[in-house]
Each structure stands twice: as structure tokens, then as C-alpha cells.
C-alpha positions in Angstrom: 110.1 103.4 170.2 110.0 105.7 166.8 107.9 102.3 165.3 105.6 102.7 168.2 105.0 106.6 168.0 104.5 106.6 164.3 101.8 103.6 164.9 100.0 106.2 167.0 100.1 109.0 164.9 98.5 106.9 161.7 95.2 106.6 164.2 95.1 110.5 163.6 93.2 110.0 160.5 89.7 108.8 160.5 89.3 106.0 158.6 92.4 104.4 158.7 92.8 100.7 158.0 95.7 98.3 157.6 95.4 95.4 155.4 95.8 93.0 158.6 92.6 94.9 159.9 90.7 94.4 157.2 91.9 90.1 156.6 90.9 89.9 160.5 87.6 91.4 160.1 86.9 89.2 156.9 88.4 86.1 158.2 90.9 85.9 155.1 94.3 84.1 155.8 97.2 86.9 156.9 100.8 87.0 156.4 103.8 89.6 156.6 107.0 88.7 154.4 109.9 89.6 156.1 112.1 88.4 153.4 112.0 84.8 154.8 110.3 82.9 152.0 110.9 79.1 154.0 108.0 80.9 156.3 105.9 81.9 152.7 106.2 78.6 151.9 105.1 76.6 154.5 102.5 79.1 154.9 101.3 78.8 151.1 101.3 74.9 151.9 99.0 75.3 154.8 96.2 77.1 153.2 96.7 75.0 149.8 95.8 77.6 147.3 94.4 76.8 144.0 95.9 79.9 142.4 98.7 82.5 143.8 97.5 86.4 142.1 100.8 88.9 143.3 100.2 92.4 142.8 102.7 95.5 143.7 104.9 92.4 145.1 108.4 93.5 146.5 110.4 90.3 146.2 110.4 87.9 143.6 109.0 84.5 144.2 110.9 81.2 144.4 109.9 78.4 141.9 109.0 76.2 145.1 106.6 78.6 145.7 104.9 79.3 142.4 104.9 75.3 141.7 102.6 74.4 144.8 99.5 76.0 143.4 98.5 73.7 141.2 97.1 76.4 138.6 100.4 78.5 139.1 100.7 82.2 139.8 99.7 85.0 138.2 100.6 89.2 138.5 98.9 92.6 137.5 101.5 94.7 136.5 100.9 98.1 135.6 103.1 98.6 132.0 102.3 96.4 128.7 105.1 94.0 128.9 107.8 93.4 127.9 108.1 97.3 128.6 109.1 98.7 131.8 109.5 95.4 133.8 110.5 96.0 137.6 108.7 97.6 140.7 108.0 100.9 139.9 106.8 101.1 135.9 104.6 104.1 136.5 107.7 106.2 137.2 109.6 105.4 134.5 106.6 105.9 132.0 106.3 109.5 133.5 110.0 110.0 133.4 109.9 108.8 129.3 106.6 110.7 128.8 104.9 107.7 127.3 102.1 108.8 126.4 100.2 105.5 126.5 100.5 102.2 129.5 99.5 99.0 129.4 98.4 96.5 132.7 99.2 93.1 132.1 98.0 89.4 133.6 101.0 87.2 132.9 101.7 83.8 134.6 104.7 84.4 137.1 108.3 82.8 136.5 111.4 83.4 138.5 112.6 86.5 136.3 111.2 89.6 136.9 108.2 90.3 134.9 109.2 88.0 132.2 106.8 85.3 132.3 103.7 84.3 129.7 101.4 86.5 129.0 97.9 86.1 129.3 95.7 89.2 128.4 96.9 93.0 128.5 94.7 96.4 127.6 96.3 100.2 127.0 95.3 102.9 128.8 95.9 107.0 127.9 98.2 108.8 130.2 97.0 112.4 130.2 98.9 114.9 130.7 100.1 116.4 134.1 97.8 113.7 135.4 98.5 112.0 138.7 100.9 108.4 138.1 99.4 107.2 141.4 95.5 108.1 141.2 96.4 107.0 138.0 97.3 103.6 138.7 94.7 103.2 141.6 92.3 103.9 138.5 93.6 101.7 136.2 94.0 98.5 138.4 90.4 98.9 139.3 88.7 99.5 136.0 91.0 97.7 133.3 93.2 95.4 136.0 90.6 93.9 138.2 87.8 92.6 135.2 91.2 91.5 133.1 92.3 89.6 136.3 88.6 87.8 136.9 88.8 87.1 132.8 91.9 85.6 133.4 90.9 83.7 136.3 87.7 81.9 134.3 90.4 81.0 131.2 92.5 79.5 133.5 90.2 77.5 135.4 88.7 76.3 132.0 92.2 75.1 130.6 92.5 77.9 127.7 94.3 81.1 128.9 96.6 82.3 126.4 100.3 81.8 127.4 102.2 84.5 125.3 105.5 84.1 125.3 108.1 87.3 126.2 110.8 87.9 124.2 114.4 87.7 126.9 115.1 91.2 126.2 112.8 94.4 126.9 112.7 96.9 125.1 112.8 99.6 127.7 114.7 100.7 130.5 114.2 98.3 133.7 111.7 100.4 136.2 113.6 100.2 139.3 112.7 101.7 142.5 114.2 105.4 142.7 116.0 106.2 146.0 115.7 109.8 147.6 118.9 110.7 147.4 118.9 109.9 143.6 115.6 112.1 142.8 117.1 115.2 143.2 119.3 114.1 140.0 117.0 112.7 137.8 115.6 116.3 135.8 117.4 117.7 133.7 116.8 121.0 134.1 118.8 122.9 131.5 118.0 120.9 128.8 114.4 119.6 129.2 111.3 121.4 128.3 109.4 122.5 130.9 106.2 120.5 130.2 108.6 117.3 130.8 109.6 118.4 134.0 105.8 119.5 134.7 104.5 116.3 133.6 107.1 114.3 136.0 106.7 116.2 138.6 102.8 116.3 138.8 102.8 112.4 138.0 105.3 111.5 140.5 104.3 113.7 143.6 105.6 111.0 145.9 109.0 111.6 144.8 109.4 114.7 147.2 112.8 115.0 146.4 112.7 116.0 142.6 113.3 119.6 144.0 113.8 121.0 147.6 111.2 120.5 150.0 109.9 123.1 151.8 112.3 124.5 154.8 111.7 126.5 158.0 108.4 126.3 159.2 107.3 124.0 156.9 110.1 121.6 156.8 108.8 118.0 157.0 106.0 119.2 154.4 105.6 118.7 150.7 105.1 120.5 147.3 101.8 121.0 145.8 102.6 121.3 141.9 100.5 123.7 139.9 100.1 124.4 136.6 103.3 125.4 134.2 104.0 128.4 132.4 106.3 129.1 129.0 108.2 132.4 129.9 111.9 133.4 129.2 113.6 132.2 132.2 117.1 133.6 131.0 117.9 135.2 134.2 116.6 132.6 136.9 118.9 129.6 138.6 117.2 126.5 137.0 115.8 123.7 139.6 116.1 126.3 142.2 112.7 126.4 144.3 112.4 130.3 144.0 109.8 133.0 145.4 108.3 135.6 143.5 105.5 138.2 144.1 102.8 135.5 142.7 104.3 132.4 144.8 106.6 129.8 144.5 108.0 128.9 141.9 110.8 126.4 139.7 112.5 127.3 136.3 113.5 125.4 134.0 114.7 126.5 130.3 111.8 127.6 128.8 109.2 128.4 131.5 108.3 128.0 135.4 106.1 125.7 137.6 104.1 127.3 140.3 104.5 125.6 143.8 102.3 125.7 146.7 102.9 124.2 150.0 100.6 121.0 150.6 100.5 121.3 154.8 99.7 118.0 156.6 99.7 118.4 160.4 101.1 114.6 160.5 103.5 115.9 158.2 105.2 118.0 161.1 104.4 115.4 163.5 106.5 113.2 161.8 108.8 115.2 161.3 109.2 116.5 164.8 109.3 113.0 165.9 112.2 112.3 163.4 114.2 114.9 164.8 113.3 114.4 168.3 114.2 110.3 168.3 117.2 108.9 166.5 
């Protein structure tokens, strides 16, 4: 019922497409992993792919998979390995204020993120910029060409193979649950252009601090720009409303927060509530 409803309201916005949508209009092969990988694989058999290319894959592959290509499988993966290996790398490079990422081609094993590597670029990470715009950007202009480079080396027989060392040398980037956001900012001790930059980079993480309540429950943060001010006297990570706005303090100044209103937002919401 609740699947059905929220199938309906994603035809509210013009425009929108699934990937199934767009394979059926193309005529390219479709198929939804539902964590059954015998289905993957007898579905991999039946199309008889030269070469598997993963990207933003949720499950790891199984070496019965990987071997029926007979050029492999490769990945894009948004950090330059062996750094931030896992699902969510652009978090994590936030969250450390790196302030340069990496995508890397790499021929896929069974560990995660570990196999050889076959070309990788850097790319800047400004400042307060957003991680997800970000990576949207990067994929297309540095992963895509690197991907159709890769794809002509392997075809000839000469892509590098650069081995990984076992260890990395960074914190794994694992997916960060909602109920663990609200914990990961430390708001005492950080400076506030930390928390800024974290909080602008990872918008999708709703749960860094409060969401909106009341009226607006259901809707999200829009973070602003940051300011250096004593903050002696405010509660720190507290979503707080002064005479210019909202507002969040941390030890050394305060981000200004406006409400980013969605009508499907509240639609959702009110649907949430209304069916359990």
C-alpha cells in the first residue's frame, strides 16, 4: 500500500524517470538485484557480456560472477584507492576534510575495493561545496573518459594492473545510518568551518542536526553560509532561532539555516504518518 502511494507521488515531478524506463525505451537488458545473486548469474550468462563495469554497486560480487566475462569486471569508485574503500567514500572525505579525492578504474575482486588498479585522476574538493553535485560532476568529467580509456586498454591487452596494498590507509567508508548522524559532529570541540563543510557536503544526511518540527516536519535544512562569533552563551548543536533566522553553534561561530520546503516532502511525510 505505502510502496504503491509513494510510486504515485514520484509522478508529481515532471521529468521523472527510473532507470527501468529508460533500459525499456533503449532496448538495453534490465535487472533488479534483490540480493539473490544465483538470479545475477544466470542472468549475466544469458546476455554473455564481454566486460561487467559496476558503479555505486550495493553488494559485492561473487567470483562466479566476475569470472564469466571473459575480460573481467571493472568499477568507478569515487576516492583514490586504497583510501576510503566502501560504499559511501564521499562522506567520509567530507567528514576528514580531505581536501583533495581521487575516482578510480580498478579490475573488481571479491574484497571490497581492493582489486588492481588500472588508471585514477585527483580532483579538488572546494570548500562548503556539495559531496553529491560533487560526485555527479566528477564521474561525468574525470570518471566516464577514464572509464572509455580503460575500456580501449583492456580490449587491446595492455591495461595497467596496479596492485593494492591489503591494508588502507584510511578509515573504511561505510554507509552512515540515521540514527548514527545525529552523533557524528562534534560540536564542542570542532571548528565551525568543519561542521560547515560536513554539513553543506553531506545535505543528505538530514539527521546531522534536528530537522525542522511543526509545520514543517517532514522537511529539510537548507545550510547557509557560516559565521566566526563568540558563541559562549549558546547550547552547541542546538537548532536555535534568532532575530536574523535560524541558526546552529558550535565553538567558535554559527551556521545559518533556512528551511528547504518540498511539497512532496509533506506528502511523504503525511503518508508516513497516516500508514504504518
Amino acid at each position: 500500500m505505502k510502496r504503491s502511494i509513494q510510486n504515485i507521488i514520484s509522478t508529481l515531478k515532471p521529468g521523472t524517470r527510473t532507470l527501468a524506463s529508460l533500459c525499456q525505451e533503449n532496448a538495453i537488458p534490465y535487472f533488479y538485484l534483490d540480493n539473490n545473486q544465483e538470479s545475477l548469474r544466470e542472468w549475466v550468462r544469458s546476455i554473455d557480456p564481454d566486460l561487467i563495469i559496476i558503479y555505486s554497486m550495493s553488494h559485492l560480487l561473487r567470483a562466479e560472477i566476475i569470472s564469466i566475462p571473459p575480460y573481467g569486471a571493472i568499477n568507478i569508485h569515487p576516492s583514490l584507492l586504497p583510501s576510503y574503500r566502501g560504499p559511501d567514500p564521499i562522506f567520509w572525505m567530507y567528514y576528514t576534510m580531505e581536501k583533495r579525492g581521487g575516482i578510480t578504474i580498478y579490475f573488481i575482486d571479491e574484497g571490497e575495493d581492493t582489486g588492481d588498479i588500472i588508471y585514477q585522476e585527483s580532483f579538488e574538493i572546494p570548500p562548503g561545496s556539495n559531496g553529491q553535485d560533487l560526485q555527479h560532476e566528477i564521474v561525468e568529467k574525470i570518471g566516464v573518459p577514464l572509464l572509455l580509456q580503460a575500456i580501449d586498454a583492456i580490449e587491446r591487452g595492455d591495461a595497467p594492473r596496479i596492485r593494492q596494498p591489503a591494508e588502507s590507509p584510511t578509515i573504511r567508508a561505510r554507509y552512515i545510518l540515521p540514527e548514527e548522524q545525529k552523533g557524528m559532529i562534534d560540536w564542542e570541540n570542532w571548528e565551525i568551518q568543519r561542521i560547515w563543510h560536513l554539513m553543506r557536503g553531506c545535505a543528505k544526511c538530514k539527521k546531522l542536526v534536528a530537522p525542522p518540527t511543526g509545520l514543517y516536519t517532514g522537511q529539510r535544512w537548507k545550510i547557509g553560509e557560516y559565521r566566526i562569533c563568540d558563541t559562549t552563551n549558546l547550547n552547541k548543536g542546538v537548532v536555535l532561532q534568532k532575530s536574523e533566522g535560524y541558526c546552529v553553534a558550535g565553538r567558535d561561530g554559527i551556521i545559518y539555516l533556512t528551511i528547504d520546503f518540498d511539497i512532496k516532502k509533506t506528502i511523504h511525510h503525511f503518508f508516513d504518518t497516516l500508514i504504518p
